[in-house]
N, C-alpha and C positions, 0 to 999 in steps of 0.2 A: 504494500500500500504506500501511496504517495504522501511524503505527511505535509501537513497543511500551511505549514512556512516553508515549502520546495515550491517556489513557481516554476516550474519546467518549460512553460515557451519562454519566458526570460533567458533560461540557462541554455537550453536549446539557441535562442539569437543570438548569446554572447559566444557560443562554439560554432557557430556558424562565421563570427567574423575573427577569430584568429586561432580557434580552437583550445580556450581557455577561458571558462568560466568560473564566477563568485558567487556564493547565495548573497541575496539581498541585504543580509545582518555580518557579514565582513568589512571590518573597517575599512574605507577606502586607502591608510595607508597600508595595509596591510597587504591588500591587491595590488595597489601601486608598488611593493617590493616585490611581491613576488611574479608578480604579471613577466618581465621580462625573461625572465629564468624558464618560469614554466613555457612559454613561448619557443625559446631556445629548446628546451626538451624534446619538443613535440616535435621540432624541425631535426632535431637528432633522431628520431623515430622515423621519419619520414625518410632523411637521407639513408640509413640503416637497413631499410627492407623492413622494418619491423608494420609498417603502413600508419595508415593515418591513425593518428591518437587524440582524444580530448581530455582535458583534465578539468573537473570542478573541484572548487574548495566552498566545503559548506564551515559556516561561523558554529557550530554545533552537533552533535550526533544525535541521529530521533533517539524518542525513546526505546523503539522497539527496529535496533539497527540492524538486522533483514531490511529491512527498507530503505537502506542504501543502495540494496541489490539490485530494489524494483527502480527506484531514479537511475542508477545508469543502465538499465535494460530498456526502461522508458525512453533517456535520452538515445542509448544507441541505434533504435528503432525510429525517431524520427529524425534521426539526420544523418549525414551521409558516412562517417567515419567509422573502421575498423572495430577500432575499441577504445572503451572508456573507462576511466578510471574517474572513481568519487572519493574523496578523502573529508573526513571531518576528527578533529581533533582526536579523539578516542577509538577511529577504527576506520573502513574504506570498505571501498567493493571495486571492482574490477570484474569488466564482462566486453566480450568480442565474438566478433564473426569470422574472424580469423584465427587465432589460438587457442589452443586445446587447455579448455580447464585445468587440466595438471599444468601443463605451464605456465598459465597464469596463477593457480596457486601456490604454486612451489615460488615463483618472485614474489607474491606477495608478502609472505611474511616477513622476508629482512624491510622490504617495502614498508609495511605497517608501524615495523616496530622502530623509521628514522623516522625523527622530527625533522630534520632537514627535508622541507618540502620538493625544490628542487630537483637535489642530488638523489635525493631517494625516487624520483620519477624517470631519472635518467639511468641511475643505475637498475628500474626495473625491466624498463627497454632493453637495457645490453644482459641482463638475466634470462629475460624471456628471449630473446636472439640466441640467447649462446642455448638454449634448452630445447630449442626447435631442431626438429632432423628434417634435415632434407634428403626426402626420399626419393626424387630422380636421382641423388648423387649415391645415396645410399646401395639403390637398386644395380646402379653403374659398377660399384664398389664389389657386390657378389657375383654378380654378373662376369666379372673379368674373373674373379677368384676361382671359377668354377671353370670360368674357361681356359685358367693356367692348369689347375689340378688336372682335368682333362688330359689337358696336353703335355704334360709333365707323365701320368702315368700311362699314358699312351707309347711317348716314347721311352717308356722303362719298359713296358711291356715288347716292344720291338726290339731293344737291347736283349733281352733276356732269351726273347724267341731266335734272334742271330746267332748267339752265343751257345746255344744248345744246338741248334743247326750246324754251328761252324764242330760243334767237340765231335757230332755224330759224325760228319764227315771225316772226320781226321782218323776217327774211330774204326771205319768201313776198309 
């Protein structure tokens, strides 16, 4: 449930123009610090492959904080990005249409547990980057392996059929 000091098309218009948004009750200087940074993040997300990111900072956590889950599942369904991430003082959520829940949970928790707003968004990008397998390279990876092994006991098998060939002949 949505609670009732989240305006979500506010938050949704402020991710819409730089992919960082504030709830309503964040001091303006407190946005005004952190706004650049979180900014910078996102565009390290982007450059990274990790895809488009939005970050809100709410001024408080509801009471029944499940329902950070539902605000960025809400926000990630009306607007265009990847994945979002919601932070409020005491706890966050993170949700995507691109990365697999274990990977996003697995960053989250060094995530959750820095205060440093910033750094701990940036370092959740390169967490969830480094935890993602990419499976065409992966697939590439067994792929050859199978096809050395192959070939490896193929020509040990031809060695060995020669060399029993050649004793039998010497033998006759």
């Amino acid at each position: 449930m949505i609670p009732a000091d989240v305006d979500l098309d506010d938050l949704a218009h402020q991710l819409d123009e730089d992919s960082v948004a504030f709830g309503a009750f964040v001091p303006a200087e407190k946005a005004a610090e952190l706004e650049p940074g979180l900014v910078d993040a996102v565009s390290h997300a982007e450059a990274t492959d990790f895809g488009s990111l939005g970050v809100v900072i709410l001024e408080q956590t509801p009471a029944h904080t499940p329902d950070m889950r539902d605000v960025a599942q809400d926000l990630l369904m009306i607007t265009d990005l990847d994945t979002v991430i919601v932070r409020a003082p005491l706890s966050g959520a993170v949700v995507s249409g691109t990365h697999s829940r274990a990977d996003l949970e697995a960053a989250q928790y060094p995530f959750l547990g820095n205060p440093d707003l910033v750094g701990a968004t940036r370092q959740f990008v390169d967490d969830v980057n480094a935890a993602a397998v990419s499976w065409p390279s992966a697939v590439a990876v067994i792929a050859i392996s199978v096809v050395a092994t192959a070939t490896f006991a193929a020509v040990a098998a031809r060695r060995r059929s020669r060399a029993r060939d050649g004793k039998s002949s010497f033998q006759a």
